[in-house]
Structure formats: C-alpha cells, structure tokens
C-alpha positions in Angstrom: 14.7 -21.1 14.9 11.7 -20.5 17.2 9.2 -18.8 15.0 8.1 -15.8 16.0 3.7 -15.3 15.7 3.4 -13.6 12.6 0.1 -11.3 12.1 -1.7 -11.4 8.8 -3.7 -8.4 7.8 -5.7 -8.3 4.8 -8.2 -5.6 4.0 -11.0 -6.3 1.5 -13.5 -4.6 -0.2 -16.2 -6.7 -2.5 -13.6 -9.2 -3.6 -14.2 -12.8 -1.7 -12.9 -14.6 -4.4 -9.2 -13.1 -4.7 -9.4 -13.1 -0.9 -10.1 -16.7 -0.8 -7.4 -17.0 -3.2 -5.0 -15.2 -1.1 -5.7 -16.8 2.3 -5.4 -20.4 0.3 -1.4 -19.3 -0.5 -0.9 -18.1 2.8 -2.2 -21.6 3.8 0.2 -23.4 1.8 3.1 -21.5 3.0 5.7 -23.7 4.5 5.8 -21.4 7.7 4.4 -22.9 11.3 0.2 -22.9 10.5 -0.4 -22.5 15.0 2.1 -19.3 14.3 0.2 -17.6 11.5 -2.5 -15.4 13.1 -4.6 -14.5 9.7 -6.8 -11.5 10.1 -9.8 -10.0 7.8 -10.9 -6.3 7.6 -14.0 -6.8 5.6 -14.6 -2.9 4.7 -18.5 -3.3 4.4 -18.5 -5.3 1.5 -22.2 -6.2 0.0 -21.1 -9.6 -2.1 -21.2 -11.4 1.5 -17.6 -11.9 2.1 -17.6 -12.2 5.4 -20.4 -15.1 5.6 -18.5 -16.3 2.7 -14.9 -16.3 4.6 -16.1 -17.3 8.1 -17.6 -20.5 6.5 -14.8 -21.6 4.3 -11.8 -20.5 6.7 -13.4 -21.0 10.2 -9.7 -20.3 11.4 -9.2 -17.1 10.5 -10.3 -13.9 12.1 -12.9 -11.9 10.3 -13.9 -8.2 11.3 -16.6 -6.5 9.4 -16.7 -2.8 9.5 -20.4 -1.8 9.1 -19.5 1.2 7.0 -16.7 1.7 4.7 -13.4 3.3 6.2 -11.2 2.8 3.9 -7.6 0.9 3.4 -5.9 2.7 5.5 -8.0 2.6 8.7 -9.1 -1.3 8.3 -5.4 -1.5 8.6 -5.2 0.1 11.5 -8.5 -1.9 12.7 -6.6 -5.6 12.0 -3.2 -4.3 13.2 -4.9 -3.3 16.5 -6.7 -6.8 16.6 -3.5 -8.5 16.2 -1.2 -10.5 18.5 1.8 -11.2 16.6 6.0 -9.6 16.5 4.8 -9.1 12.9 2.3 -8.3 11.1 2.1 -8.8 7.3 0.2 -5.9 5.8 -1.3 -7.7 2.4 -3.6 -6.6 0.0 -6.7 -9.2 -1.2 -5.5 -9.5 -4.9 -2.5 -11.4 -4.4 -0.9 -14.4 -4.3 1.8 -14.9 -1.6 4.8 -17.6 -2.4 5.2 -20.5 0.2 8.5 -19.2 1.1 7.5 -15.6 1.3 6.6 -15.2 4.9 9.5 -17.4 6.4 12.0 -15.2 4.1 10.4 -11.9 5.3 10.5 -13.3 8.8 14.0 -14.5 8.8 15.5 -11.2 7.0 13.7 -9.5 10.3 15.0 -11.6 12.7 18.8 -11.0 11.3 18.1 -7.5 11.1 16.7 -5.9 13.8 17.4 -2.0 12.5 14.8 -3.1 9.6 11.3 -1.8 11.1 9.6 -2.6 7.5 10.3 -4.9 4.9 9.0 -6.1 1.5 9.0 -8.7 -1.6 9.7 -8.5 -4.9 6.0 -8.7 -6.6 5.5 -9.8 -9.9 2.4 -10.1 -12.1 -0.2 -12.4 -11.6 -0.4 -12.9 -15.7 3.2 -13.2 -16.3 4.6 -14.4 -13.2 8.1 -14.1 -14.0 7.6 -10.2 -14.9 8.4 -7.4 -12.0 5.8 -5.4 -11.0 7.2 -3.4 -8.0 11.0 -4.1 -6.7 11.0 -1.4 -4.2 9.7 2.3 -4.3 11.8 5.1 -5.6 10.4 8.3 -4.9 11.9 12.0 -6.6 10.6 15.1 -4.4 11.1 17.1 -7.1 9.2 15.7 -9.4 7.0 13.6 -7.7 7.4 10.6 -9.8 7.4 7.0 -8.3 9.7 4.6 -9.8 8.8 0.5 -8.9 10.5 -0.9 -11.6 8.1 -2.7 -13.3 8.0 -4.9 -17.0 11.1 -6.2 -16.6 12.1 -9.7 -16.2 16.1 -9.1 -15.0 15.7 -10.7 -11.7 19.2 -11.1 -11.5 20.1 -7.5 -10.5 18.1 -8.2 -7.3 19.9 -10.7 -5.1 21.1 -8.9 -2.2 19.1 -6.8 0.2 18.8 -2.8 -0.5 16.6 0.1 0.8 12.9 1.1 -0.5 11.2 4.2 0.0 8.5 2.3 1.4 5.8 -0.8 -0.5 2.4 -0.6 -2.1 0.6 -3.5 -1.5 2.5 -6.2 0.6 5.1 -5.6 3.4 5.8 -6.6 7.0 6.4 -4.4 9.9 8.1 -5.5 13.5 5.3 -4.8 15.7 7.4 -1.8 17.8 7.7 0.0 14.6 3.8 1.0 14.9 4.0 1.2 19.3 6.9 4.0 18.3 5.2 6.0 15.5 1.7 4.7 15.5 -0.4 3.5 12.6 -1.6 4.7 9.3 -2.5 8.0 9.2 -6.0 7.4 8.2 -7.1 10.7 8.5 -4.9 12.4 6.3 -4.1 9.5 3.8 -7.3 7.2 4.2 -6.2 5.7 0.7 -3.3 6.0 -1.6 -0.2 7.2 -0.2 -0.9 6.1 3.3 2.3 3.3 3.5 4.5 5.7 2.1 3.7 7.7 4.8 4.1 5.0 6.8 7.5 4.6 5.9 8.5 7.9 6.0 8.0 8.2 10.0 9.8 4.6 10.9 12.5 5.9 9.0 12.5 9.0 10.7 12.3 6.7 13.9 15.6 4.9 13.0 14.4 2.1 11.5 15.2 0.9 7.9 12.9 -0.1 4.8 14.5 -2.9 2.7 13.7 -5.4 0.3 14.0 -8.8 1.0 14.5 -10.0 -2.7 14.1 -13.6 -1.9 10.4 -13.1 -0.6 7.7 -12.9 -3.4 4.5 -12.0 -4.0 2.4 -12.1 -7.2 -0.2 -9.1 -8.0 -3.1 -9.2 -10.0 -3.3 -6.3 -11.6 -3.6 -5.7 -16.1 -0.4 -5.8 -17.2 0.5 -2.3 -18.6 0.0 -1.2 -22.3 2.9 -0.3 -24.1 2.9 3.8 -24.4 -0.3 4.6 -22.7 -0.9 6.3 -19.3 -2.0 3.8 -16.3 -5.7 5.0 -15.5 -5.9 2.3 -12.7 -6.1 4.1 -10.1 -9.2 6.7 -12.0 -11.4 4.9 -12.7 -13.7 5.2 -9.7 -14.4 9.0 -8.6 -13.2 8.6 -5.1 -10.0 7.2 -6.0 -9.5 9.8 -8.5 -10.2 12.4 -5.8 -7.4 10.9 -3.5 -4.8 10.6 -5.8 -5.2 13.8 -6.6 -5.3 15.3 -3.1 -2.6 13.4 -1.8 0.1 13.8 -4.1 -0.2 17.4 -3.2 -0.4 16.5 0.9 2.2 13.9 0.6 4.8 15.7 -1.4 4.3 18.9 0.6 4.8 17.2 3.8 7.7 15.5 3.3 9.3 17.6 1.4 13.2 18.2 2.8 13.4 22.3 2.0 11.1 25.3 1.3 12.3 25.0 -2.6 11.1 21.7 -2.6 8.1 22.1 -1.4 7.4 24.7 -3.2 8.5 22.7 -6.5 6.6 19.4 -5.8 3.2 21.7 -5.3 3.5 23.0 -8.8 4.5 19.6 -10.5 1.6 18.1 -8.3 -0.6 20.6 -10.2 0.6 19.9 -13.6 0.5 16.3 -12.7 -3.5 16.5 -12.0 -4.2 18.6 -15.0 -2.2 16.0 -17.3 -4.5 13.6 -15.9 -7.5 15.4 -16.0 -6.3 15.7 -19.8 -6.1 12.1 -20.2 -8.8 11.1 -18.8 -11.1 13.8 -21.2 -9.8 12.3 -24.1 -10.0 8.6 -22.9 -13.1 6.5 -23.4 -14.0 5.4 -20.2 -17.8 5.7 -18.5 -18.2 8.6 -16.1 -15.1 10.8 -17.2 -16.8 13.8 -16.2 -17.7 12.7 -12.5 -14.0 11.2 -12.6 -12.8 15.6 -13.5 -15.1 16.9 -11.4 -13.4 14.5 -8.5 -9.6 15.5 -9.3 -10.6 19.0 -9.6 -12.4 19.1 -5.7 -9.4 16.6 -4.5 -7.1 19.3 -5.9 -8.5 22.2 -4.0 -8.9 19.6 -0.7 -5.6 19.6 -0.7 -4.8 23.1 -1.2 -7.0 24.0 1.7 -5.4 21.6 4.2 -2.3 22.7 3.3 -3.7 25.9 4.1 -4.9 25.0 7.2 -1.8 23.0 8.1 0.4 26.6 7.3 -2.5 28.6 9.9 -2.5 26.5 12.2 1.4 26.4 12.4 2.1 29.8 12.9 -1.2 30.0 15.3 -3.3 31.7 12.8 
C-alpha cells in the first residue's frame, strides 16, 4: 500500500535515556523512515533532554515547554505540531515492536469506523507477560480491569473493543478535528485518554485493539497480594488520581444512580488508599495524605461548580 505519514508523539519528563530508547525502536521499525514524522514534548525537563535528543536524533522534532504542563497538554502541544493521518500517542518508557506501527496502521486503514486503536503491551522485564490488553472500565465500582500477569496470549487473536489505552495508542487524525484534544484542563494527568476515548466514541468512532501490534512497558512488575502505589508516590500524582477518579466517574456516568454510586466508591477508594499509604514505608507519606485529601475536595468542588453552573446558579 501507499503509506500513509504517520505522527509520533512522545511526551517526556526527566527521562532521556528511556526516550532514547524509545525513539531507537521506533527507528528500527520496518515501516517507511521519510513517512515517520517523530515528535518530542520535552515537559521542562532539567537532565538536558532536549540538548541531549536534538544531538543524537537530529531528525526528529524536539519542543521544549519552558514550564511543566503536564501529559496531557504536551500531547496536545505535539499533536498540534504534527502533520501526519496518524498520530501515535506513546509514552517515553517504552519499547515499540518493529511491526507495531505498520500493524496499527494497517488495522486503520481496513477500518475506517476505528478513530483509536491500541497494542497489546507487555512488560519490559518479562516480555512475554501482559501488562494491559485493553481497558475495562465498571461505572459502578470504578475499577479498571487491563489484564495484566498473564501470559495466555492466545485468547487475543482477533480484534475487539477497549474502553480506551493508557500509555500507547494511535488516533486517525479527524478523530481530534471532530472532538478536539485532551482535555488538559480538567484531566491534565491520569485519566485524560480515557476521556479521550469516551468523546470519539460518542462521535461514532470505535476503540479496538489491534492484538497483533505490541508494545513493551517498563514499569516493576507487580507484587503478588500488595496494592500498586505507582501512581503515589509523588504528591502531585497522588493528588490527581485522587481528584479524577471522582471527575471522571461522575462525568461519564450513564444515570443519576450511577453517578451518585461511583462518587461514594470514589470516596472509599481514596480513603483505602490514604490507608495504605499510612501504613506503607515510603518517604513523604504524609505530604502524599495531605495531597489525596485536597485532590478529594478539588474534585468535590468542581463537581460543584459543574452542578451551578448547569442549572445557571
């Protein structure tokens, strides 16, 4: 076929070595190098990635934002800097297959009702183990199933539907010119793409995973019965989760019962967490509290807001 420009967009944050890692794969892939446009959102990092990138990949795009704005706005920043009918949202700890983009591309290009798709993606220290094989999300509960720790590979072989995709996933380019981009103001980070998602579905376009395509994450491999503090262990990721589970749930919540539901789960949720992270031995558990506890009450007052302002109040 005549490949279509494909846009690369990789945010980054203080991490020029994964990020060199990263755009080495996408360099190997076997897909058309003068029809890979690869673009770099260096969110203000201070380890000199952008020097660092510019000299070692003169070919690829770098943009430094001169304060940090987050993942989901230096999204937005390369997707509006790019050129291509796709554009490959990935994040800088990963490791992309040579077939990955040319599988993605392809599933698109048979598909044309599919506005977002996504790989399976594995674990960067046991590459044959599933990290994330689509989202799952329950609006009752708020829990997120991505099927992780599990190396049956076979049950994925044809195509199927994903709530949306942490991490790596393409979108045709019309998707964002019909719904726009990230919602950086609401969901600056965590929770953003499955915002995302939510509104090109709504649009008419379809989420799928394109099992064929995969990507490998490096993230710690999870510990057998203990709770995943990943994502709290820095204060201002601990005040996000917290605040958008509340804003996420609540806003896409399909009846008044459910809404009302998911806001008291998303409660309980942060005070297990808050629970969790008292009793764990990691540095700066207090500042970590005191940042769930504020993101909680954040996100009661938007909602609060969002309620006034709807019935012009």
């Amino acid at each position: 076929m005549d490949e279509p420009l494909v846009s690369i967009v990789i945010p980054t944050h203080n991490r020029k070595e994964k990020l060199e890692r990263l755009i080495k794969s996408i360099l190997d892939s076997n897909y058309p190098k003068d029809k890979l446009e690869i673009i770099v959102v260096d969110d203000a990092s201070t380890d000199g990635t952008c020097e660092h990138i510019k000299k070692r990949f003169p070919q690829v795009k770098v943009i430094r934002n001169d304060e940090e704005k987050l993942l989901a706005e230096s999204r937005n920043i390369g997707v509006r800097a790019s050129s291509g009918k796709y554009i490959f949202i990935i994040d800088d700890d990963n490791v992309v297959d040579k077939n990955t983009i040319r599988e993605l591309v392809e599933f698109m290009e048979k598909h044309p009702k599919v506005g977002v798709a996504g790989p399976i993606m594995y674990f960067l220290g046991d590459p044959k183990r599933i990290w994330c094989a689509g989202v799952k999300r329950n609006y009752w509960t708020t829990t997120t199933l991505i099927g992780f720790n599990t190396r049956d590979n076979e049950q994925f072989k044809e195509p199927y539907e994903s709530e949306d995709f942490p991490n790596a996933f393409m979108v045709r380019r019309e998707v964002f010119e019909k719904v726009g981009l990230f919602n950086s103001k609401l969901f600056p980070i965590h929770y953003d793409e499955a915002d995302f998602c939510q509104r090109a579905r709504k649009a008419g376009y379809k989420v799928m995973v394109a099992p064929t395509a995969k990507v490998w994450h490096d993230i710690p491999l999870p510990k057998h019965g203990k709770t995943s503090l990943l994502h709290l262990k820095n204060p201002m990721r601990a005040y996000y989760v917290a605040r958008n589970r509340i804003l996420f749930h609540t806003t896409w919540s399909k009846t008044i019962l459910q809404r009302i539901v998911s806001l008291q789960v998303s409660l309980l949720v942060a005070l297990y967490y808050i629970l969790v992270v008292i009793r764990s031995n990691i540095n700066n558990k207090y500042k970590l509290v005191k940042s769930m506890i504020k993101g909680v009450f954040d996100g009661l007052k938007l909602l609060r807001d969002t309620y006034k302002g709807a019935i012009g109040g």
